[in-house]
N, CA, C and O atoms as a CHARMM CRD file, in Angstrom:
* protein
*
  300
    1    1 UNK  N      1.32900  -4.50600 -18.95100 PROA 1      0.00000
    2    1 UNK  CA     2.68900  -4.54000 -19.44400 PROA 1      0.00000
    3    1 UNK  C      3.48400  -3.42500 -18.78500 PROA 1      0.00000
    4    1 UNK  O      3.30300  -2.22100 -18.97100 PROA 1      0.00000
    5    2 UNK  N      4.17700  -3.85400 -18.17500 PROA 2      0.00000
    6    2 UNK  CA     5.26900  -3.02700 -17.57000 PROA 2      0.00000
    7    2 UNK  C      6.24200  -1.72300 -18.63400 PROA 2      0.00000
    8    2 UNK  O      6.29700  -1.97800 -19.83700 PROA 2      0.00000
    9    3 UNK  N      6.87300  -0.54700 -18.18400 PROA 3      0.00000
   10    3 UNK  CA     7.14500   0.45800 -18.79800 PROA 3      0.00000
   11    3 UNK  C      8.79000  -0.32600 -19.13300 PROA 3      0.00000
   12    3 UNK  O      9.38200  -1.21200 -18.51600 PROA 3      0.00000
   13    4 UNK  N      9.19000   0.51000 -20.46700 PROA 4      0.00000
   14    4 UNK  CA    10.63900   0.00900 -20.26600 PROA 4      0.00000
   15    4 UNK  C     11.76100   0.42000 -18.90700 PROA 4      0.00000
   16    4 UNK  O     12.75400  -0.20500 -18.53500 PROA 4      0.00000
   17    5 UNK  N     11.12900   1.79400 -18.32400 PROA 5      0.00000
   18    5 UNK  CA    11.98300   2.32300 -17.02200 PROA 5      0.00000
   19    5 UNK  C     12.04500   0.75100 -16.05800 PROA 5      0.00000
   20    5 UNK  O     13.11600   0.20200 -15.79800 PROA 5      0.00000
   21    6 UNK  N     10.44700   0.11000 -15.54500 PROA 6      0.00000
   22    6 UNK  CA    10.10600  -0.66500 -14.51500 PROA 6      0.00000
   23    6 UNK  C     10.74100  -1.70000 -15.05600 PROA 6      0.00000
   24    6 UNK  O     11.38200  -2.33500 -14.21900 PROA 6      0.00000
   25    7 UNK  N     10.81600  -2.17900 -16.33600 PROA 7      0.00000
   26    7 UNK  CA    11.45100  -3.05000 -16.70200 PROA 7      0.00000
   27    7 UNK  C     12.87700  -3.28600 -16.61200 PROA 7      0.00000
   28    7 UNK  O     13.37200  -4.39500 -16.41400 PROA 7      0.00000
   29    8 UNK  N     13.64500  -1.99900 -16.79500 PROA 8      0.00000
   30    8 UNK  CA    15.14400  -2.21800 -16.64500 PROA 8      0.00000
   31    8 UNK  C     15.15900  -2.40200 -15.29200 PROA 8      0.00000
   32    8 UNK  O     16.00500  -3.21300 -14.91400 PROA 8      0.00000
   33    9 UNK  N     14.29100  -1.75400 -14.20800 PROA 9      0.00000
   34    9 UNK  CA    14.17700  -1.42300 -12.65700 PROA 9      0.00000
   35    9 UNK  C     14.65700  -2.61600 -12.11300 PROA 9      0.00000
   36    9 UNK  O     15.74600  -2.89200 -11.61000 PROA 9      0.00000
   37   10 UNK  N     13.31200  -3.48900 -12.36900 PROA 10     0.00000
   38   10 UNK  CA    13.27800  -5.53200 -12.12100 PROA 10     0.00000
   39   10 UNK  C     14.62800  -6.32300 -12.51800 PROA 10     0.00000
   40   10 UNK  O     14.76300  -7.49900 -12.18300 PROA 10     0.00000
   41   11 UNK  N     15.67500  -5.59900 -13.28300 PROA 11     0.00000
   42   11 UNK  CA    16.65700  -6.52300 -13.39100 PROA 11     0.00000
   43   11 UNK  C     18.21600  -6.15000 -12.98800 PROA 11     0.00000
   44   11 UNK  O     19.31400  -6.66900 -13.18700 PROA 11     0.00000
   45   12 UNK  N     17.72500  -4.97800 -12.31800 PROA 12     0.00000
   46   12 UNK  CA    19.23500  -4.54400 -11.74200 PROA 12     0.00000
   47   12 UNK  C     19.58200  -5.75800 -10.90500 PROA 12     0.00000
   48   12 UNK  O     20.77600  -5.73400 -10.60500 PROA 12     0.00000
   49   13 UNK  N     19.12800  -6.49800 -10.56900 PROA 13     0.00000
   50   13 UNK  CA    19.70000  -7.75200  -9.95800 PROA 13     0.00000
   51   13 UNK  C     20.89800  -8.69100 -10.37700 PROA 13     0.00000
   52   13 UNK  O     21.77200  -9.35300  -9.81700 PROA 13     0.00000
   53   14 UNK  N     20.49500  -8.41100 -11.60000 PROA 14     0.00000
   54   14 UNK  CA    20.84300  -9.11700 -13.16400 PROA 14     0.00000
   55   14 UNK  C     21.76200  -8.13600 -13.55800 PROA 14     0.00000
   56   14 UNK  O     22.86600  -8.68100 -13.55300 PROA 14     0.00000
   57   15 UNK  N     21.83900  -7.26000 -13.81000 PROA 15     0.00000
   58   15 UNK  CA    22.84100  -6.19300 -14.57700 PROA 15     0.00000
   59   15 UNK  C     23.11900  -4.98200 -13.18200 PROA 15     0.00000
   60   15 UNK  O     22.36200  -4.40500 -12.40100 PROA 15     0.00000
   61   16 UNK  N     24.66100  -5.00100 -13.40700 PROA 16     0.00000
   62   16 UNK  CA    24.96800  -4.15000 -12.48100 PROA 16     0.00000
   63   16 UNK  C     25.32800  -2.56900 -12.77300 PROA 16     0.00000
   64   16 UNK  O     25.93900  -1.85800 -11.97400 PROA 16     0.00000
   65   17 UNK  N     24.83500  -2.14000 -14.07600 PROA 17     0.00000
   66   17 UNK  CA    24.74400  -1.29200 -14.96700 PROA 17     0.00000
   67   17 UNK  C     23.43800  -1.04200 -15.02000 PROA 17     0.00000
   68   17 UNK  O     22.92200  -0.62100 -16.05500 PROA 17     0.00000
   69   18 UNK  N     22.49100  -1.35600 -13.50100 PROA 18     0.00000
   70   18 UNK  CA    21.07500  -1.46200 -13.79600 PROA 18     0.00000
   71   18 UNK  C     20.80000   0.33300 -14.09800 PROA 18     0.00000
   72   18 UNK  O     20.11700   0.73000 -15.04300 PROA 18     0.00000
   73   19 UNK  N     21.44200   1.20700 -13.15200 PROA 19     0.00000
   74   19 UNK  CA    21.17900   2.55700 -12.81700 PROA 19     0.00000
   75   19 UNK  C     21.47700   3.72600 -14.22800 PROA 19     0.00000
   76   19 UNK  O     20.97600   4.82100 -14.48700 PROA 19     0.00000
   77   20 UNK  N     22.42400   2.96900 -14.86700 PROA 20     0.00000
   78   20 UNK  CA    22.63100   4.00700 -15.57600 PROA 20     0.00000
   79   20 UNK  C     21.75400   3.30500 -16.97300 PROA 20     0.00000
   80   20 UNK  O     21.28200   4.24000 -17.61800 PROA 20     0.00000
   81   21 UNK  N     21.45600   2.13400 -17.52500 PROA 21     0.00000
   82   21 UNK  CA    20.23000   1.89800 -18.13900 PROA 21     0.00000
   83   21 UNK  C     19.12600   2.47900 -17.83200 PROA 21     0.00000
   84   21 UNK  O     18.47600   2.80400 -18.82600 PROA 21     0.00000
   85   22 UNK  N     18.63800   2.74700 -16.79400 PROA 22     0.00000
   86   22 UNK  CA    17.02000   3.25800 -16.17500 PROA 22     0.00000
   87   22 UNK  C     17.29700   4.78600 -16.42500 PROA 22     0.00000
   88   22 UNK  O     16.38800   5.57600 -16.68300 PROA 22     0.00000
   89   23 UNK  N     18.39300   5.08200 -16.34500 PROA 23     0.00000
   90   23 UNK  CA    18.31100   6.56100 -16.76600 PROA 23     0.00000
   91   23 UNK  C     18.44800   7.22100 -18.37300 PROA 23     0.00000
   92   23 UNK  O     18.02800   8.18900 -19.00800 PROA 23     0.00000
   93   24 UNK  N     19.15500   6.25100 -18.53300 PROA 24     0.00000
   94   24 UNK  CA    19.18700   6.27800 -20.08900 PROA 24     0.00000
   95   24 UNK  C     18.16000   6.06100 -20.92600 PROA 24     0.00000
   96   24 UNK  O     18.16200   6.30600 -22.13200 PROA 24     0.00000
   97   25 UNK  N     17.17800   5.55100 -20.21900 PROA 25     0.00000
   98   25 UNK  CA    15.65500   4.83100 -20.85900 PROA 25     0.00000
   99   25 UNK  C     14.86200   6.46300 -21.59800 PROA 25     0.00000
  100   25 UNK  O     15.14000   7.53100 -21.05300 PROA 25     0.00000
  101   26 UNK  N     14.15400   6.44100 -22.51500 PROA 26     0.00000
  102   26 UNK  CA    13.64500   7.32500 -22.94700 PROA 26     0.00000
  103   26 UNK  C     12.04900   7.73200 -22.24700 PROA 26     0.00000
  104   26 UNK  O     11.26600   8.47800 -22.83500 PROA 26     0.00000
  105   27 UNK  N     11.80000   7.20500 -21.13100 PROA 27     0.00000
  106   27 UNK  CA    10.68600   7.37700 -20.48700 PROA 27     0.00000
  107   27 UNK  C     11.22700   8.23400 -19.15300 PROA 27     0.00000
  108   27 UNK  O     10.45900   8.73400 -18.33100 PROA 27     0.00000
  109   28 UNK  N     12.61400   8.31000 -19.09000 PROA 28     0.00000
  110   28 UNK  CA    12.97700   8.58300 -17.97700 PROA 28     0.00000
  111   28 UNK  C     13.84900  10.42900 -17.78400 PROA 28     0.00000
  112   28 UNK  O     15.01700  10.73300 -18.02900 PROA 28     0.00000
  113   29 UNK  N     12.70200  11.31500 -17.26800 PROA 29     0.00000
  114   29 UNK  CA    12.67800  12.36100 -17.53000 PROA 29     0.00000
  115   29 UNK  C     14.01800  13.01200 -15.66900 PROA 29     0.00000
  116   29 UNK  O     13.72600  13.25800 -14.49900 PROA 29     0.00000
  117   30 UNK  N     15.55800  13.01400 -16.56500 PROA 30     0.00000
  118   30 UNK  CA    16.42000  13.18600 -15.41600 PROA 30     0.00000
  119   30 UNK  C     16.01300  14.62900 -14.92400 PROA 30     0.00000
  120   30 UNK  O     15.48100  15.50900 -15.60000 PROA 30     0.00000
  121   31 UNK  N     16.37400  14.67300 -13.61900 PROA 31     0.00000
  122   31 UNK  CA    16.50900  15.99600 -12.78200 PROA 31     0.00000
  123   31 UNK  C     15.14000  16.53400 -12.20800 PROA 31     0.00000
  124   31 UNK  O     15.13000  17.58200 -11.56300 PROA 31     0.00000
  125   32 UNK  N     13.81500  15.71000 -12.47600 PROA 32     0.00000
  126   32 UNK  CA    12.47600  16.00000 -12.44400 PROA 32     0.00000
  127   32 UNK  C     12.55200  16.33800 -11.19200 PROA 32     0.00000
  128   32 UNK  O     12.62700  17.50300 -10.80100 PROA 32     0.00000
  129   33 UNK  N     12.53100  14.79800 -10.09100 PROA 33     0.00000
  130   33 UNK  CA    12.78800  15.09400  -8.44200 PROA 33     0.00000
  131   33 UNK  C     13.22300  15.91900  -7.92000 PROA 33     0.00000
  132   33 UNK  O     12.73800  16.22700  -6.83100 PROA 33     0.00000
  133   34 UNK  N     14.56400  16.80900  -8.56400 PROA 34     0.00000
  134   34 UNK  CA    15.38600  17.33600  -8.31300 PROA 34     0.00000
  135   34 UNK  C     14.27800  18.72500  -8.12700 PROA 34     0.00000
  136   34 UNK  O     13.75600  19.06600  -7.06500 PROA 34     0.00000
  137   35 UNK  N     14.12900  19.28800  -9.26900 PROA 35     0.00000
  138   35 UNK  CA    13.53600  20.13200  -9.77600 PROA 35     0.00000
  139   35 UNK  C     11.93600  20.33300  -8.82800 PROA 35     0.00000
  140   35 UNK  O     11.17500  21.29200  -8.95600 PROA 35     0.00000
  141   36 UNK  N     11.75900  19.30700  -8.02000 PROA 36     0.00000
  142   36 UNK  CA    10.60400  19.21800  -7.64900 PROA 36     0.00000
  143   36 UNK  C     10.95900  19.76200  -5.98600 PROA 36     0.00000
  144   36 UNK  O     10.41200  20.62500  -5.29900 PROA 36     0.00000
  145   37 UNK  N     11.84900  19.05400  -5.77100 PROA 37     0.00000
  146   37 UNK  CA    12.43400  19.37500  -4.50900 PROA 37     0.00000
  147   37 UNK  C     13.24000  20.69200  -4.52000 PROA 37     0.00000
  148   37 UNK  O     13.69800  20.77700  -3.38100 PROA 37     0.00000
  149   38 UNK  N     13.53200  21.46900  -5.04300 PROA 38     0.00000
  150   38 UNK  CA    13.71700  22.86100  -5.18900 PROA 38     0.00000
  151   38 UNK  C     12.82700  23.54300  -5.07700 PROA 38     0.00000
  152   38 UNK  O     12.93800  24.60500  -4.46500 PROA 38     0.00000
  153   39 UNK  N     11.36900  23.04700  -5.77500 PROA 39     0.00000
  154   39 UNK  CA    10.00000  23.81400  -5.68400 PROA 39     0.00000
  155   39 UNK  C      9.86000  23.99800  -4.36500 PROA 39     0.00000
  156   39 UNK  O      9.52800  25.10900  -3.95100 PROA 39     0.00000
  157   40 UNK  N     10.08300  22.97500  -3.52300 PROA 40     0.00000
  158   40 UNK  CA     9.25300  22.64500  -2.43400 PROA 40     0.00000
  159   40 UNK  C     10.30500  23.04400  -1.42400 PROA 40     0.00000
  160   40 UNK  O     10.01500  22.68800  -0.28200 PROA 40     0.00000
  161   41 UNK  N     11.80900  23.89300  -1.58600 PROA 41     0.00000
  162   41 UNK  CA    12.22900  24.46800  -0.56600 PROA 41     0.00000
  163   41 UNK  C     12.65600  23.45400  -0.06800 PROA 41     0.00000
  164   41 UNK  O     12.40100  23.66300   1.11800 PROA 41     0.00000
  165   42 UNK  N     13.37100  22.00100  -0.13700 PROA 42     0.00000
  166   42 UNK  CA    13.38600  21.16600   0.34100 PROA 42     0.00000
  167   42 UNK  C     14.88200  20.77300  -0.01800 PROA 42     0.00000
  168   42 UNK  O     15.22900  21.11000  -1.15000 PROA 42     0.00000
  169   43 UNK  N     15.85900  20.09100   0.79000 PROA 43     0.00000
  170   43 UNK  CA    16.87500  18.81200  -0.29900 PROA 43     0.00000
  171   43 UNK  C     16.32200  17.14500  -0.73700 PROA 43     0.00000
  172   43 UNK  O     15.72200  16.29700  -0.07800 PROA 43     0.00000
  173   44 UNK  N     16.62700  17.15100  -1.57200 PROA 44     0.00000
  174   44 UNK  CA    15.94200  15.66700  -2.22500 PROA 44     0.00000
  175   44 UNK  C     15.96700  14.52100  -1.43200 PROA 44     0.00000
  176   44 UNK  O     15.12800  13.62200  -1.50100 PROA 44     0.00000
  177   45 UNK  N     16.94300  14.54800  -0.66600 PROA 45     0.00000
  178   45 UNK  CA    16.69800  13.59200   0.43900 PROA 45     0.00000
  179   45 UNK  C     15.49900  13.80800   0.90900 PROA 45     0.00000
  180   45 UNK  O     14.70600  12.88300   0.72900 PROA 45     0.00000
  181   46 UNK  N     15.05800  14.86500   1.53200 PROA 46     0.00000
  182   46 UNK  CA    14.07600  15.34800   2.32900 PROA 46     0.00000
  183   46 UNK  C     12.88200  14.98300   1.55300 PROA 46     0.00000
  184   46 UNK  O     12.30800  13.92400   1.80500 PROA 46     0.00000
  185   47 UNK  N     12.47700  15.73800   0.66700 PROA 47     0.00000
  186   47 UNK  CA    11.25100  15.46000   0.06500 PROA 47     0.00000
  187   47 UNK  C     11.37900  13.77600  -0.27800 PROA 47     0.00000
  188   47 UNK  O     10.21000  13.50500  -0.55500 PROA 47     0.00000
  189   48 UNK  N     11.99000  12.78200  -0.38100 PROA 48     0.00000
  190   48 UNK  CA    12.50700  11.59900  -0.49800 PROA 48     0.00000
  191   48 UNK  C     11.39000  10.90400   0.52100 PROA 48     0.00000
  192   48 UNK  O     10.29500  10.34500   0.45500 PROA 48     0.00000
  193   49 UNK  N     12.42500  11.32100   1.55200 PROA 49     0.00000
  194   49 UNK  CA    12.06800  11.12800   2.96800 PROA 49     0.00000
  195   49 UNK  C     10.12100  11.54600   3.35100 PROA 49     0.00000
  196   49 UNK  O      9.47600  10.80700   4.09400 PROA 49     0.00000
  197   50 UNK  N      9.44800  12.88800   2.64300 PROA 50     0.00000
  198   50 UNK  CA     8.38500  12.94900   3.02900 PROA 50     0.00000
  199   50 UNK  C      7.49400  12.34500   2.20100 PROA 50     0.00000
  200   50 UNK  O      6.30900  12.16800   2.48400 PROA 50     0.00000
  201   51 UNK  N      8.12500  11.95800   0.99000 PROA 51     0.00000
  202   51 UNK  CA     6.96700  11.72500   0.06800 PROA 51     0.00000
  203   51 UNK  C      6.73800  10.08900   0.60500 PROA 51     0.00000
  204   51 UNK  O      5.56800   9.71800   0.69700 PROA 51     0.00000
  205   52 UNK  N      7.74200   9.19200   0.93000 PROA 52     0.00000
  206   52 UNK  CA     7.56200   7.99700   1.22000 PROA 52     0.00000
  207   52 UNK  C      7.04700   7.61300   2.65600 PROA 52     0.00000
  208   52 UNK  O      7.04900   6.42000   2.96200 PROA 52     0.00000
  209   53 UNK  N      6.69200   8.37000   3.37600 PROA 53     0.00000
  210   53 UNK  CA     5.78800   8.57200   4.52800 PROA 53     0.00000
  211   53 UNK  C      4.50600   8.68700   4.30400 PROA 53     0.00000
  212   53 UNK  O      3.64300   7.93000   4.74700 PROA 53     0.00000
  213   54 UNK  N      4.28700   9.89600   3.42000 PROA 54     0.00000
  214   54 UNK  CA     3.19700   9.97200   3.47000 PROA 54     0.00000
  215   54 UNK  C      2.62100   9.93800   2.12900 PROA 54     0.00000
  216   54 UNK  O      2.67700  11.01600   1.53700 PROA 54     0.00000
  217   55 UNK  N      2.20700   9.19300   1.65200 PROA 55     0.00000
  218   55 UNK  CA     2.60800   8.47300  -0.02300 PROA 55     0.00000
  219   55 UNK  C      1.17200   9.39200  -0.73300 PROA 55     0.00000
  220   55 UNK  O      1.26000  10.08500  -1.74700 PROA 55     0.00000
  221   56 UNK  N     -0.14300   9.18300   0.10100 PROA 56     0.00000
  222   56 UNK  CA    -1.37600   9.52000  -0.35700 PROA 56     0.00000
  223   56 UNK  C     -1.19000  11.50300  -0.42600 PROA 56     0.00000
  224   56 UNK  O     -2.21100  12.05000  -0.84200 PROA 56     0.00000
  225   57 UNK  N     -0.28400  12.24500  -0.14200 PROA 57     0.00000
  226   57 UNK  CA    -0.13600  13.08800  -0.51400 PROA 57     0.00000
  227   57 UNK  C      0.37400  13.55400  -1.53000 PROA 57     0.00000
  228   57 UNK  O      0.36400  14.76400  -1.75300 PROA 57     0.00000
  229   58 UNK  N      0.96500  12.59300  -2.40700 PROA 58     0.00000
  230   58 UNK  CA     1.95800  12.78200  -3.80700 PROA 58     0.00000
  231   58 UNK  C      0.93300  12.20700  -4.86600 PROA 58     0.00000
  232   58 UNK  O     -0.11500  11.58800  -4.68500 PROA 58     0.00000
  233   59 UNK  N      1.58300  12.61800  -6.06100 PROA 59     0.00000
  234   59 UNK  CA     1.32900  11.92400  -6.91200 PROA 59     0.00000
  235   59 UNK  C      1.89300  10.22900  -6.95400 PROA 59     0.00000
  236   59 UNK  O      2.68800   9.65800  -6.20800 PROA 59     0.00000
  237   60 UNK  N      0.87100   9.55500  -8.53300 PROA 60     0.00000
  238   60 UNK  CA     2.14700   8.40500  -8.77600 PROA 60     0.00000
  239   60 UNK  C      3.53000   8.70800  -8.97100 PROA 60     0.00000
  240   60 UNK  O      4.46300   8.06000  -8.49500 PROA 60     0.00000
  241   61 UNK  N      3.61300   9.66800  -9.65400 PROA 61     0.00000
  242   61 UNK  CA     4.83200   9.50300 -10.26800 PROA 61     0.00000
  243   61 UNK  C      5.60100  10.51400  -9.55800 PROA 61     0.00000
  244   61 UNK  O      6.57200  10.94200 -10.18100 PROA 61     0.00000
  245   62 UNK  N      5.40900  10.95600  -8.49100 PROA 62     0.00000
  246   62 UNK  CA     6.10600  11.38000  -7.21100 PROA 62     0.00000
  247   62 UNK  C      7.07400  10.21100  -6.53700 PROA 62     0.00000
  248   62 UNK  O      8.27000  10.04700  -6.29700 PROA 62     0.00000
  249   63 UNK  N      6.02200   9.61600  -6.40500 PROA 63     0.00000
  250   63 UNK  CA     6.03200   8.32900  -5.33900 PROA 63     0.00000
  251   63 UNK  C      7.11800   7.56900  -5.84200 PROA 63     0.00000
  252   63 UNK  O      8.01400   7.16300  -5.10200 PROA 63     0.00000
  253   64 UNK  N      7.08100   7.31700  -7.28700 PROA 64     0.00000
  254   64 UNK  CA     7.78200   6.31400  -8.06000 PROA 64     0.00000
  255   64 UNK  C      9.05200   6.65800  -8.12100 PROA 64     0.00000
  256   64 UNK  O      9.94300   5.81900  -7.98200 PROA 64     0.00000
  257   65 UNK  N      9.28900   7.93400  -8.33800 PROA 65     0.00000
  258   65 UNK  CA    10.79300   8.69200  -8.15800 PROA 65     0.00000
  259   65 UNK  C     11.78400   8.61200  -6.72700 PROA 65     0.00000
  260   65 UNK  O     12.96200   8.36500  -6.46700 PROA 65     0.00000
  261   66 UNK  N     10.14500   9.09800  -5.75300 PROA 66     0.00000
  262   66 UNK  CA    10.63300   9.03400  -4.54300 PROA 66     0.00000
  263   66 UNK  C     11.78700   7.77500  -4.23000 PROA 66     0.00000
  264   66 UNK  O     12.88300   7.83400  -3.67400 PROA 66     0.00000
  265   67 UNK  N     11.02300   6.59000  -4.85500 PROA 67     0.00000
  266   67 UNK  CA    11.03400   5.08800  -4.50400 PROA 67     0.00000
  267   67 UNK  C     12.27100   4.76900  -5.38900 PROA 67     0.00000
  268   67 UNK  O     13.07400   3.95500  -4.93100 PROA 67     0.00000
  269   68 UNK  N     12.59700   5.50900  -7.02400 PROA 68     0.00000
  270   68 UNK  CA    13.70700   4.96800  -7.25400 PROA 68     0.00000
  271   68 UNK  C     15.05500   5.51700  -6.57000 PROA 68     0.00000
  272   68 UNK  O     16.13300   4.92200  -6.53100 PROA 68     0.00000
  273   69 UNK  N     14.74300   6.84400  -6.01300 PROA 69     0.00000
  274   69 UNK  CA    15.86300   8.11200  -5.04400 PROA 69     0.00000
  275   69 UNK  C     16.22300   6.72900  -4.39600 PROA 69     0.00000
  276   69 UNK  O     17.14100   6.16900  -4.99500 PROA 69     0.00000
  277   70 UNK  N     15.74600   6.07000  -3.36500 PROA 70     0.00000
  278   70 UNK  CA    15.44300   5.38700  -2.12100 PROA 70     0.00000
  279   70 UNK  C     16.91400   4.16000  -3.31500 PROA 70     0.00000
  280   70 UNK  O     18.14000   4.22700  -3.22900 PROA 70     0.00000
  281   71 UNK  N     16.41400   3.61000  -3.86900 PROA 71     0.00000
  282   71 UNK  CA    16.69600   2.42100  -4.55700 PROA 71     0.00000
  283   71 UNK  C     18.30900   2.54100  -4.86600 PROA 71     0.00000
  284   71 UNK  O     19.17800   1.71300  -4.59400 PROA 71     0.00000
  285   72 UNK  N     18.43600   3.67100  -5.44000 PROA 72     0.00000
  286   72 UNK  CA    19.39800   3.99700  -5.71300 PROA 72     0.00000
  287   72 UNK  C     20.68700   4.71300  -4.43000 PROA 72     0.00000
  288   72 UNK  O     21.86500   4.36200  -4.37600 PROA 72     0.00000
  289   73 UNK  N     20.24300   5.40500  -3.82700 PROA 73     0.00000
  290   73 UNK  CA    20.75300   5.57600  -2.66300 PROA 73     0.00000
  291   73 UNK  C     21.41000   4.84300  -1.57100 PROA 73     0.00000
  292   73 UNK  O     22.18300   5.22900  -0.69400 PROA 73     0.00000
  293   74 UNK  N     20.76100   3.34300  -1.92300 PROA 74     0.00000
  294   74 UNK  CA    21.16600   1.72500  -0.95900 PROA 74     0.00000
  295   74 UNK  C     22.49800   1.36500  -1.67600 PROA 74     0.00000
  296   74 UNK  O     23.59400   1.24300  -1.13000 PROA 74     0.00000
  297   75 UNK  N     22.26100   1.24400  -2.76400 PROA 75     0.00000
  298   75 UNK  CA    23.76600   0.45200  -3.46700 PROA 75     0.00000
  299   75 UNK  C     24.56500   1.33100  -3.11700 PROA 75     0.00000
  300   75 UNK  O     25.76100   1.22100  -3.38600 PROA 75     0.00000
């Protein structure tokens, strides 16, 4: 069973209010990436950019952020 975040994720197709639902979701911990990419001396693009290269160096839930940065960044 899918999380409610992945769930709102799958229907931004459907709702064009997909972005600010997924953030609003209570699974969805804002500024984490952010906060991560500060650790790492980095801009969020960047760590964006490295984590989705090289995926087996992150965590999941690196990856998953990485991937919604990415998602969100297109529209």
């Amino acid at each position: 069973m899918d999380s409610h975040v992945i769930r709102h994720a799958k229907l931004r197709s459907v709702n064009p209010n997909w972005i600010q639902e997924v953030v609003e979701a209570p699974g969805f911990k804002k500024g984490a990436f952010t906060r991560k990419a500060k650790r790492a001396h980095k801009k969020t693009s960047r760590l964006m950019k490295d984590v989705l290269e090289n995926p087996e160096d992150y965590t999941d839930e690196t990856r998953r952020q990485a991937q919604f940065m990415k998602n969100i960044l297109k529209d």
